[in-house]
PAZAVO-989881 format. One record per residue (C-alpha): residue in one letter; x, y, z. Coordinates in pm, whole numbers. Each point is the difference from the previous one (the first is absolute). Example, Ala and Ser with C-alpha at 12.3 -4.5 7.8 and 13.67 -1.06 7.14 Angstrom:
! residues 2
+----+--------+--------+--------+
! aa !      u !      v !      w !
+----+--------+--------+--------+
!  A !   1230 !   -450 !    780 !
!  S !    137 !    344 !    -66 !
+----+--------+--------+--------+
***
This chain:
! residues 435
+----+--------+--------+--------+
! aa !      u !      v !      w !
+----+--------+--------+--------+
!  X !  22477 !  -2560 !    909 !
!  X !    241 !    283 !     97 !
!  X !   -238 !    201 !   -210 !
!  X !   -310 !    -56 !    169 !
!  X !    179 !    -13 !    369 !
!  X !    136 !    396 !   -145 !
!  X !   -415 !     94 !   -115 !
!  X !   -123 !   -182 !    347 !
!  X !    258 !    226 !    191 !
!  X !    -95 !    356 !   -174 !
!  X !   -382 !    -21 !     55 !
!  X !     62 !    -72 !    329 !
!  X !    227 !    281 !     47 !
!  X !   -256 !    194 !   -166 !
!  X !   -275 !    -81 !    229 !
!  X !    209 !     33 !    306 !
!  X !     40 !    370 !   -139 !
!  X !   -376 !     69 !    -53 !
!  X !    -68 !   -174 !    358 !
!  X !    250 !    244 !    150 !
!  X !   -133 !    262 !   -178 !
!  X !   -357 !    -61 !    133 !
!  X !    147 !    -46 !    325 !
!  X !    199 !    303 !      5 !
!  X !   -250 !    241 !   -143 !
!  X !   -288 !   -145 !    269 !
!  X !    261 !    113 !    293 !
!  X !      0 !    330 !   -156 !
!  X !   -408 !     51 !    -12 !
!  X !    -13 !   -137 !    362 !
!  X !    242 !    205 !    129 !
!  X !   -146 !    266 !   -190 !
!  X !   -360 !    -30 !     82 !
!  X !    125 !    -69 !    407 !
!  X !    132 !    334 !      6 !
!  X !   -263 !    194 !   -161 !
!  X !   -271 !   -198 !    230 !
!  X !   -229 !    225 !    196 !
!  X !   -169 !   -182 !    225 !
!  X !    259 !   -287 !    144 !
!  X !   -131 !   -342 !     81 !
!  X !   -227 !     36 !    367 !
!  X !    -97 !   -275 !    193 !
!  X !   -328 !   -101 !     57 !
!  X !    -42 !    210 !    335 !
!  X !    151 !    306 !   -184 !
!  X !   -222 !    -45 !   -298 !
!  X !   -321 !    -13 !    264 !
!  X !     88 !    312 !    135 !
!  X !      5 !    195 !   -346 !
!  X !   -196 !     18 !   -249 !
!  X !    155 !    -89 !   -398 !
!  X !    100 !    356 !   -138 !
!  X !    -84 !    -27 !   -388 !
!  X !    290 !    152 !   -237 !
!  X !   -320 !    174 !   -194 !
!  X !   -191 !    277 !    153 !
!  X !   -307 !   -180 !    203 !
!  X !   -266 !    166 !   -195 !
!  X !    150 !    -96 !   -364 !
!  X !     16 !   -314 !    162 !
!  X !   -366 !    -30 !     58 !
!  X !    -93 !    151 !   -290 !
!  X !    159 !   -275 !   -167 !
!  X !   -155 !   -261 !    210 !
!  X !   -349 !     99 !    -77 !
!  X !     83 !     36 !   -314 !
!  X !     87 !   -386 !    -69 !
!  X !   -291 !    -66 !    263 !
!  X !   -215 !    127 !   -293 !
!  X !    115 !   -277 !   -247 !
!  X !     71 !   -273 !    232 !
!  X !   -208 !    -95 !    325 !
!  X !    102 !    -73 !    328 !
!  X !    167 !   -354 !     -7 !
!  X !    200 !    101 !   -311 !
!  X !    123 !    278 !    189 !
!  X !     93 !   -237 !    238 !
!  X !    121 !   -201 !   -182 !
!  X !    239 !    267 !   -182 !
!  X !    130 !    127 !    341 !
!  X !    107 !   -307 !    120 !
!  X !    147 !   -148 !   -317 !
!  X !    208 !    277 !    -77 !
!  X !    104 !    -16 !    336 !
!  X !     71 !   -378 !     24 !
!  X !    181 !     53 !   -351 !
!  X !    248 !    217 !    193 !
!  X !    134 !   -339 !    134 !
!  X !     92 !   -164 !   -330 !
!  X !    320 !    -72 !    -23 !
!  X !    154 !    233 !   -332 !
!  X !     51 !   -155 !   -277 !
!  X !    322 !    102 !    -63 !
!  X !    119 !   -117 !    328 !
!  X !   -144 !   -315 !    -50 !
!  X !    191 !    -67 !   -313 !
!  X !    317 !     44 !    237 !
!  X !   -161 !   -277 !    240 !
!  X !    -87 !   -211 !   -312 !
!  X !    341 !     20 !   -167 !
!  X !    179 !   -117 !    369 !
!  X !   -239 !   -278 !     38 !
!  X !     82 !   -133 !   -336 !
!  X !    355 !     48 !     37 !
!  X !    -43 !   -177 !    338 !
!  X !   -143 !   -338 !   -255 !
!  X !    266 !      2 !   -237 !
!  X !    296 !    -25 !    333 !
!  X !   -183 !   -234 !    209 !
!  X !    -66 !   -206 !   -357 !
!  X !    350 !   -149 !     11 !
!  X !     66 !     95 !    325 !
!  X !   -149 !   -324 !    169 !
!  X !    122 !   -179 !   -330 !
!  X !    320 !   -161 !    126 !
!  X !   -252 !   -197 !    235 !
!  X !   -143 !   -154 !   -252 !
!  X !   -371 !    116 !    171 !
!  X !   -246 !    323 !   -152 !
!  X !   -230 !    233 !    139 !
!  X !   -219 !    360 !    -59 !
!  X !    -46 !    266 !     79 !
!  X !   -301 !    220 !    -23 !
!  X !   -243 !    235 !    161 !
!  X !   -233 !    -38 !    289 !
!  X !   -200 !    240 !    196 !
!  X !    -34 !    323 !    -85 !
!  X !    168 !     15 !   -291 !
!  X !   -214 !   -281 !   -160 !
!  X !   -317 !     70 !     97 !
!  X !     -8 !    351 !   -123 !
!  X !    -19 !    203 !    346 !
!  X !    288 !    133 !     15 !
!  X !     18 !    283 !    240 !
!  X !    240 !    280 !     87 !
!  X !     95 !    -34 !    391 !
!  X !    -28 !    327 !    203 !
!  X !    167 !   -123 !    297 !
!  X !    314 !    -75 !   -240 !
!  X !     -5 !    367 !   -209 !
!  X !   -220 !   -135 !   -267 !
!  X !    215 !   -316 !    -56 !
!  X !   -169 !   -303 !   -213 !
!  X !     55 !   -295 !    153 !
!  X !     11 !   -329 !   -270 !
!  X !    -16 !   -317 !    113 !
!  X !    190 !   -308 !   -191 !
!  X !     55 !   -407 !     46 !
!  X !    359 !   -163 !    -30 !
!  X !   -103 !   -369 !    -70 !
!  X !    307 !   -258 !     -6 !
!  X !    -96 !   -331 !   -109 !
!  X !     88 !   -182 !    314 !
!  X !   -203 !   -266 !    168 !
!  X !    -39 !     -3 !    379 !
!  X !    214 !   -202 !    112 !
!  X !    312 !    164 !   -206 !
!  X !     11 !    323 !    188 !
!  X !   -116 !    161 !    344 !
!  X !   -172 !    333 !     19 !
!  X !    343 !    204 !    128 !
!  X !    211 !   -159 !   -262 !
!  X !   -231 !     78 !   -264 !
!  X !    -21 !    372 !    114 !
!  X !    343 !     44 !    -15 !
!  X !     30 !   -138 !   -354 !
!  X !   -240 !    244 !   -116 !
!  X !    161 !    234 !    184 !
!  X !    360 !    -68 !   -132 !
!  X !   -149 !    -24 !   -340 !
!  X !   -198 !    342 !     17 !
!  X !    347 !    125 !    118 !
!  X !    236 !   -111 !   -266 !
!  X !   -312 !    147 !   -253 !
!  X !     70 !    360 !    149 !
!  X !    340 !      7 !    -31 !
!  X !     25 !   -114 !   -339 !
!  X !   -258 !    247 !   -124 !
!  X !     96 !    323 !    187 !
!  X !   -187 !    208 !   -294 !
!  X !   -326 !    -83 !    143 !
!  X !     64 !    198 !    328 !
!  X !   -147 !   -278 !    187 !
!  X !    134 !    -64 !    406 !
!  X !   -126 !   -329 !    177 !
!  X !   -134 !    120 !    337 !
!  X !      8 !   -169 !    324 !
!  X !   -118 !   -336 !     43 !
!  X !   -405 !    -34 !     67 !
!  X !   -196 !   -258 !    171 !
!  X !   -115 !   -190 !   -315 !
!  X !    130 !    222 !   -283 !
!  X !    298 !    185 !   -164 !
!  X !    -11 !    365 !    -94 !
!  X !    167 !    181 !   -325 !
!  X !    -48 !    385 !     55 !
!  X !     70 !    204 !   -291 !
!  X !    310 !    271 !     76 !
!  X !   -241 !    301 !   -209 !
!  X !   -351 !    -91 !     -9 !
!  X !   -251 !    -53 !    302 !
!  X !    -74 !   -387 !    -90 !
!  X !    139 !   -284 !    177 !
!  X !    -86 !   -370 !    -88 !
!  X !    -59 !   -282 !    209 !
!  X !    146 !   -329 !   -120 !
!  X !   -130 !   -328 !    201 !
!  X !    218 !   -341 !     12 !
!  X !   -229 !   -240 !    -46 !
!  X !     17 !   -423 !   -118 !
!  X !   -305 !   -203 !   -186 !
!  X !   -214 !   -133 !    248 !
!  X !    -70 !   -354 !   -181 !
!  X !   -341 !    -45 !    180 !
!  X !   -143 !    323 !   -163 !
!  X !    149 !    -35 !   -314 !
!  X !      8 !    184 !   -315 !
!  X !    -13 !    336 !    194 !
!  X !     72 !    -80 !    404 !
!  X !    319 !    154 !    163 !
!  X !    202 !   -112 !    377 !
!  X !    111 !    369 !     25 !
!  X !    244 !    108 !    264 !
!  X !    -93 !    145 !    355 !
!  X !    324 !     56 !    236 !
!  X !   -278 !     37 !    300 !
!  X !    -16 !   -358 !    149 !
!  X !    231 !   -145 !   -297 !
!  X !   -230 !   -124 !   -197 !
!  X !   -133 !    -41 !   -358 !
!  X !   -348 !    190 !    -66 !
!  X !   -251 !   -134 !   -270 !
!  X !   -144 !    251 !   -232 !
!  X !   -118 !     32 !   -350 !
!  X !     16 !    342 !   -164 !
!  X !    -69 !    -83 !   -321 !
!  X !   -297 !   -194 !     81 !
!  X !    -91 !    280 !    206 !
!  X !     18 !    279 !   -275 !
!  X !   -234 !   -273 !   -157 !
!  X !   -223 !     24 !    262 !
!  X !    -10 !    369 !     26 !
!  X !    -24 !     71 !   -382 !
!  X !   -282 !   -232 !    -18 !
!  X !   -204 !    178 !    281 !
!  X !      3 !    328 !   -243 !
!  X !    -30 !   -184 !   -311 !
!  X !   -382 !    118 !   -129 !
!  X !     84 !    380 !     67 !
!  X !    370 !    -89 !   -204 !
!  X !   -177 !   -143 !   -295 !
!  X !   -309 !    266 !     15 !
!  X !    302 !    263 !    -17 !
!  X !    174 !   -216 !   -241 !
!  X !   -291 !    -23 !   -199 !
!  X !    -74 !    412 !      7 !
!  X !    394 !     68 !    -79 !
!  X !     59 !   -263 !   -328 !
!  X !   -296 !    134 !   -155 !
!  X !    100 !    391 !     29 !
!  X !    320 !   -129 !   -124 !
!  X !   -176 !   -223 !   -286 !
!  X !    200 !   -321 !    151 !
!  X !    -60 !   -315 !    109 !
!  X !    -52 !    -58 !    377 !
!  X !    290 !   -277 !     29 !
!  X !    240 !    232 !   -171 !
!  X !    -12 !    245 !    315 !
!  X !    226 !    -65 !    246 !
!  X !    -91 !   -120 !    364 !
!  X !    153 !    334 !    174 !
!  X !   -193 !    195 !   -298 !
!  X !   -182 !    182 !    312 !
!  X !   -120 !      8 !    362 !
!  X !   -298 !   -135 !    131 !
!  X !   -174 !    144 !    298 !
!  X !     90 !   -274 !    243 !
!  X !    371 !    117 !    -86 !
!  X !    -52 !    312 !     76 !
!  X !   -131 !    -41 !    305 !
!  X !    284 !   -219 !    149 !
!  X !    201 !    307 !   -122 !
!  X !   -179 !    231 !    177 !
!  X !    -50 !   -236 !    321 !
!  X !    393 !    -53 !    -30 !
!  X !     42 !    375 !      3 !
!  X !   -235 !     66 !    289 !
!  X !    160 !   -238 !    184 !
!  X !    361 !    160 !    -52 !
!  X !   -106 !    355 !    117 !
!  X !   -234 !   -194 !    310 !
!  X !    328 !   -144 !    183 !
!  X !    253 !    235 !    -93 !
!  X !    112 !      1 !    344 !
!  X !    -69 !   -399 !     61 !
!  X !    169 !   -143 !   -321 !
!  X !     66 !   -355 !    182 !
!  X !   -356 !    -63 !     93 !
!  X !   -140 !     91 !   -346 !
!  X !   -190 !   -291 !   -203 !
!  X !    204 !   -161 !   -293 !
!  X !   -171 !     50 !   -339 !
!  X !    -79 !   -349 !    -63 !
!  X !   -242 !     18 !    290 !
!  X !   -147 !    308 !   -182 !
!  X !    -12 !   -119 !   -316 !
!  X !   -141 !   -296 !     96 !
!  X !   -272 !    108 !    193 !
!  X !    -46 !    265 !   -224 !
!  X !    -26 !   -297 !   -301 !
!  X !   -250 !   -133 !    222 !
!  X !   -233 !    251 !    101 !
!  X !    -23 !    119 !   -372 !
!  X !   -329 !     37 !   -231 !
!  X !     40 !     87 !   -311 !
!  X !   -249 !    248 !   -206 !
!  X !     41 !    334 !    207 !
!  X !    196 !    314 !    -63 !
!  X !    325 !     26 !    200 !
!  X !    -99 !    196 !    326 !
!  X !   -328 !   -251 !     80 !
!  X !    260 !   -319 !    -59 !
!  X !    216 !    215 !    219 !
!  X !   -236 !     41 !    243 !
!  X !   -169 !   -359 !    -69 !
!  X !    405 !   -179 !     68 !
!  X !     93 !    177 !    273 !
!  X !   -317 !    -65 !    227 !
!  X !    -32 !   -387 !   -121 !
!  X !    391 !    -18 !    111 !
!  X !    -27 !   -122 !    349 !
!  X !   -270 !   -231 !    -72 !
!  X !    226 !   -239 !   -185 !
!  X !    280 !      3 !    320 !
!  X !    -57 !   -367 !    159 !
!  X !     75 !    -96 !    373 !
!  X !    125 !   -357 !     50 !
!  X !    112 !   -100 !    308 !
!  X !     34 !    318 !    169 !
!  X !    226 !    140 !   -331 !
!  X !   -117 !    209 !   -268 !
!  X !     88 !   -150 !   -322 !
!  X !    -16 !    124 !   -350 !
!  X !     88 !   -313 !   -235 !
!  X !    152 !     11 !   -326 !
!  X !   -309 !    -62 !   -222 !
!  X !    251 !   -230 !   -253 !
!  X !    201 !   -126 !    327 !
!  X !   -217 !    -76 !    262 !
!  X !    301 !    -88 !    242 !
!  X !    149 !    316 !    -12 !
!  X !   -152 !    280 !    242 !
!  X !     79 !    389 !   -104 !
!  X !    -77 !    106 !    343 !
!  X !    262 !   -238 !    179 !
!  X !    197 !    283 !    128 !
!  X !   -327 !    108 !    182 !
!  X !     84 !   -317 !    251 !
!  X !    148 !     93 !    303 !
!  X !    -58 !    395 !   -135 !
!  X !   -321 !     96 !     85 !
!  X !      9 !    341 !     14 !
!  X !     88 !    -85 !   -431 !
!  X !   -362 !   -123 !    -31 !
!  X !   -147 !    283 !    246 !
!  X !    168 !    252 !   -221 !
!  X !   -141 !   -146 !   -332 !
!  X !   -368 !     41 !     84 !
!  X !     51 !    374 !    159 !
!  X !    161 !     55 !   -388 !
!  X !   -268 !   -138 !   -163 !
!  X !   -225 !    199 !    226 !
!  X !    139 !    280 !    -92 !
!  X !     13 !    -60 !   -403 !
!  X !   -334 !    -95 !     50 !
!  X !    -91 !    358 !    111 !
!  X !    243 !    182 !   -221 !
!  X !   -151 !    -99 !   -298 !
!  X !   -330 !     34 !    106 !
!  X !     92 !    360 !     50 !
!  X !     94 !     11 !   -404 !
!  X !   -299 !   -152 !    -87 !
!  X !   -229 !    273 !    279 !
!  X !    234 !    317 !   -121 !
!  X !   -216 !    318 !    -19 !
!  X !    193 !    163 !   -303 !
!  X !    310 !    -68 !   -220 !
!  X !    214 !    150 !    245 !
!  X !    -94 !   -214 !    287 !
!  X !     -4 !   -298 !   -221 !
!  X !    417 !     94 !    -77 !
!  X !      4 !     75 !    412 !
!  X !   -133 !   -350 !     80 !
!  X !    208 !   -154 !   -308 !
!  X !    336 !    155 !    156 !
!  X !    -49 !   -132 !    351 !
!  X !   -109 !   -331 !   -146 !
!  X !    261 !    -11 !   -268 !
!  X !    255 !    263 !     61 !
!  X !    105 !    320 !   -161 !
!  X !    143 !   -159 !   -324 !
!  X !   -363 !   -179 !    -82 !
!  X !   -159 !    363 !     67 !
!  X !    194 !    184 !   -223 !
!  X !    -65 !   -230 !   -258 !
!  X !   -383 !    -22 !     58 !
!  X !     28 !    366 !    -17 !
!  X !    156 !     38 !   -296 !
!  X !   -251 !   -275 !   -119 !
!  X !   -288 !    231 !     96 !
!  X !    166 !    276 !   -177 !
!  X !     52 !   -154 !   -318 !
!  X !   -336 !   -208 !    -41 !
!  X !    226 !   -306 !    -50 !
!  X !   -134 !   -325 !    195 !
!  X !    340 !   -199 !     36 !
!  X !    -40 !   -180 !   -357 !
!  X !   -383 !    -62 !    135 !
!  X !    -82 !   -324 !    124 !
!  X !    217 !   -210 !   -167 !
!  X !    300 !    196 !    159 !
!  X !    351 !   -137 !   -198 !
!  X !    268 !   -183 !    173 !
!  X !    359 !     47 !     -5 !
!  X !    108 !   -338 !   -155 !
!  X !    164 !   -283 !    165 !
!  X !    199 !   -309 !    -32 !
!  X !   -222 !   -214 !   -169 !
!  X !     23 !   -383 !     87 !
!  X !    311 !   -194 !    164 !
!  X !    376 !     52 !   -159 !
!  X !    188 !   -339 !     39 !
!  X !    276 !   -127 !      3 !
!  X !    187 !   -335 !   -105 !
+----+--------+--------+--------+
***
């Protein structure tokens, strides 16, 4: 027993080493790459008043646009710009394997944590993170924001919305201090959620206290809202159900494509394998979004009410820009008025509204059609570009500097951002319990 307790202890000293290792030598090619940066992150109204300066002389640079123009036509080229720009958001993949290794380290602790109680629980990932559109947050320095649910195994009636908080809260504590070698602090208390930001890397993670919500079972939540007191109903799991269903043709038409270049069989390639084009365009609305109020963070729309709307205004069988274009002007069309209040309902959870903190805001919901006004027009100017240098103009006021240089250096090479079927970092697959 002593034995295996000893062999249990040394590979987990030896993958605390390799996680600090990652971490460490990712805070070195940050800081690295931050000094060396040319062109410093602009705002929106900076980036409208100059045009994107390409690292390669102008001509070589369209020179090498009409030279892929001659083996691709104009939607591929699209569709290369704007893919290897959108790819720019992915989370790295060694960075991830930081965030992966503190999540799981995060379900072992809480596993006998809660045990003493004589009650379980999971946790696993929601949002973002689980739906594969992940996306790097200007208005934060590029951070990744990843999204998790703390379920405890509590009926109603056991606990109250402020007392569960607190537990989650006290237990997300106690997890920090006793593993200092992941570098993770717990930040200020939020609204509904707690927040782990990593001491090296820009990633923090969002960790929701949440109960079962017996009326909705397997997958329904009471999750914790300190506005008003109260529990919220929710269903992320259900919800990445939802979602992943929407894109499911294009997934398996890609699916299919990939096993057979790979002589394997379709159910042997993983879910996150790659990215369809309804996930890239979240990404890209998510980004366009960021750089549109980076002066009016607090009246910015939440993802889920992208995503969603996105979800729903999506057609699958074009290239990326036309679904693009298609998504973004189908958006408002699925925004419903009831009662004098715009609501966007959780297609898995009718009750719940993602635009409830529009009410009593209005100037929230005001804002949100002038963005998608303006998305609507910015990528329309992609799609009407004159040349390959106006297409990488238009691309870095829609999508910022970092998606420009990568389109560029997309052009450059000929390479199309692994093509259609563009691969996904990898991500937690499934729930992790525990008893």
């Amino acid at each position: 027993m002593a034995q295996a307790q000893h062999g249990e202890g040394e590979r987990r000293s030896i993958a605390t080493h390799l996680y600090l290792e990652i971490a460490l030598a990712r805070k070195d090619d940050l800081s690295s790459r931050n000094s060396c940066r040319r062109h410093p992150i602009r705002s929106r109204r900076q980036l409208g008043r100059a045009r994107y300066r390409p690292a390669t002389n102008k001509r070589s640079l369209l020179r090498a646009g009409e030279e892929s123009v001659t083996v691709m036509n104009r939607d591929d080229q699209l569709t290369q710009v704007l893919g290897a720009g959108i790819e720019s958001f992915d989370i790295p993949e060694d960075q991830f394997k930081v965030a992966e290794f503190a999540y799981k380290a995060a379900c072992d602790f809480l596993s006998t944590y809660w045990s003493g109680s004589g009650t379980g629980g999971a946790l696993y990932p929601q949002g973002s993170m689980r739906l594969g559109t992940v996306t790097a947050l200007i208005h934060r320095h590029d951070e990744y924001d990843l999204d998790m649910v703390c379920r405890h195994d509590l009926e109603l009636s056991q606990i109250d919305p402020e007392d569960l908080k607190a537990d989650v809260g006290d237990a997300l504590e106690n997890f920090v201090k006793e593993h200092p070698e992941l570098r993770l602090t717990l930040d200020d208390e939020g609204r509904r959620c707690w927040t782990f930001v990593h001491d090296l890397l820009p990633f923090h993670m969002d960790v929701l206290p949440a109960i079962p919500n017996a009326a909705a079972e397997p997958n329904g939540i009471w999750a914790t809202d300190t506005e008003g007191s109260r529990w919220h109903p929710s269903a992320p799991t259900d919800y990445a159900d939802w979602f992943l269903g929407v894109l499911h043709d294009e997934w398996l038409a890609g699916a299919i494509r990939i096993a057979e270049s790979r002589q394997m069989d379709v159910e042997q390639l993983p879910r996150n394998a790659f990215k369809t084009t309804l996930q890239r365009t979240v990404q890209a609305l998510k980004r366009h979004r960021d750089i549109y109020f980076s002066d009016d963070p607090s009246n910015r729309p939440s993802s889920i009410i992208i995503t969603t709307l996105a979800a729903r205004s999506y057609e699958p069988g074009g290239d990326l820009f036309n679904v693009l274009h298609h998504v973004v002007h189908q958006m408002p069309d699925h925004v419903e008025s009831r009662f004098g209040r715009y609501v966007i309902a959780n297609p898995v959870e009718p009750d719940e509204n993602f635009a409830d903190r529009w009410i009593g805001h209005p100037v929230r919901a005001r804002r949100f059609f002038e963005w998608l006004e303006a998305a609507q027009r910015d990528f329309t100017a992609i799609g009407d570009a004159h040349d390959t240098g106006d297409m990488l103009d238009q691309t870095a006021l829609a999508l910022g500097i970092r998606a420009a240089r990568a389109a560029e250096q997309a052009v450059a090479t000929g390479t199309t951002a692994r093509r259609s079927a563009m691969i996904a970092t990898r991500v937690p697959a499934g729930s992790d319990r525990f008893a």
